[in-house]
C-alpha positions, -999 to 999 in steps of 0.1 A, spaced: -628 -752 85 -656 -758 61 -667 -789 35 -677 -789 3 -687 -820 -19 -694 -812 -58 -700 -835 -87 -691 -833 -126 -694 -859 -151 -668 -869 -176 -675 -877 -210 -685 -914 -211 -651 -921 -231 -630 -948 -215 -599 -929 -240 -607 -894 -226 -616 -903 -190 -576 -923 -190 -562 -890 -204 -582 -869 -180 -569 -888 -148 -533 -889 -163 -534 -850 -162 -548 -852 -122 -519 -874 -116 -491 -844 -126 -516 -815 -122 -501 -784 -137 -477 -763 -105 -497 -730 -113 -531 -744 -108 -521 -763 -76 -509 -733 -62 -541 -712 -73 -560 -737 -54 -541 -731 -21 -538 -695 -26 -576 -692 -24 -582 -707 8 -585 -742 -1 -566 -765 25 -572 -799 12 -591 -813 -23 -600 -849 -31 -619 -862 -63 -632 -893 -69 -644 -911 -100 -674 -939 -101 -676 -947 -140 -679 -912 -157 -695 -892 -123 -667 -872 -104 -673 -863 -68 -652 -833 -52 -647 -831 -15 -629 -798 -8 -619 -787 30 -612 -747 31 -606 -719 56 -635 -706 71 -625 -674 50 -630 -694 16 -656 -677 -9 -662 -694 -42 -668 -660 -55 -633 -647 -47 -621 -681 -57 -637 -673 -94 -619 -638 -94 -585 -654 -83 -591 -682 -114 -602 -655 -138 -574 -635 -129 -549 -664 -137 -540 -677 -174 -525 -710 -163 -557 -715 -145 -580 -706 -177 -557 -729 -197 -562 -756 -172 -599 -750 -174 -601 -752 -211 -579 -785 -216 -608 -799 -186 -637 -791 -206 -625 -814 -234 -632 -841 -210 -663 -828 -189 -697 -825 -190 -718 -812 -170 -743 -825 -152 -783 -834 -163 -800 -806 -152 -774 -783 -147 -776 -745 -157 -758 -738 -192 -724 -734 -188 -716 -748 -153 -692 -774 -148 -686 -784 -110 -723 -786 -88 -721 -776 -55 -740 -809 -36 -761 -804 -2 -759 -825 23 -783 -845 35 -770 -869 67 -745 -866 91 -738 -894 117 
């Protein structure tokens, strides 16, 4: 199994960040299953204001590169994307265009 934690912001909208946790409370059949289909096993977010923090746990298999060819692949999944980025930002610093940030890790107890 491997760990990944990524961050996202949400638009600092108390209106959009309600609708935007409303959708993740009935998330859309065809995206769950595209997320299981690629490998991922178990997928957590957390919100602190308008930061989101992503901890995903995947097969050993898991690529985010196939994972991007499974989502481009997949309408629902490009819908889904699209209705997000209403709500999203993306991070300070981040390159044009990119939404979640893969985060390193820096401790381990």
């Amino acid at each position: 199994m491997k760990r990944y934690c990524l961050a996202l912001d949400l638009i600092d909208d108390p209106v959009l960040i309600a609708e935007y946790e409303s959708y993740h409370k009935a998330v859309w059949p065809e995206v769950l299953e595209s997320i299981s289909v690629s490998g991922i096993n178990n997928m957590e977010i957390y919100r602190l204001g308008n930061r989101l923090f992503m901890v995903m746990e995947t097969t050993d298999e898991f690529t985010f590169e196939c994972k991007a060819k499974l989502d481009a692949n997949n309408t629902k999944v490009q819908e889904w994307e699209a209705l997000m980025w209403k709500y999203q930002q993306a991070l300070p610093g981040a390159p044009a265009g990119a939404k979640w940030m893969l985060m390193d890790k820096i401790f381990q107890l």
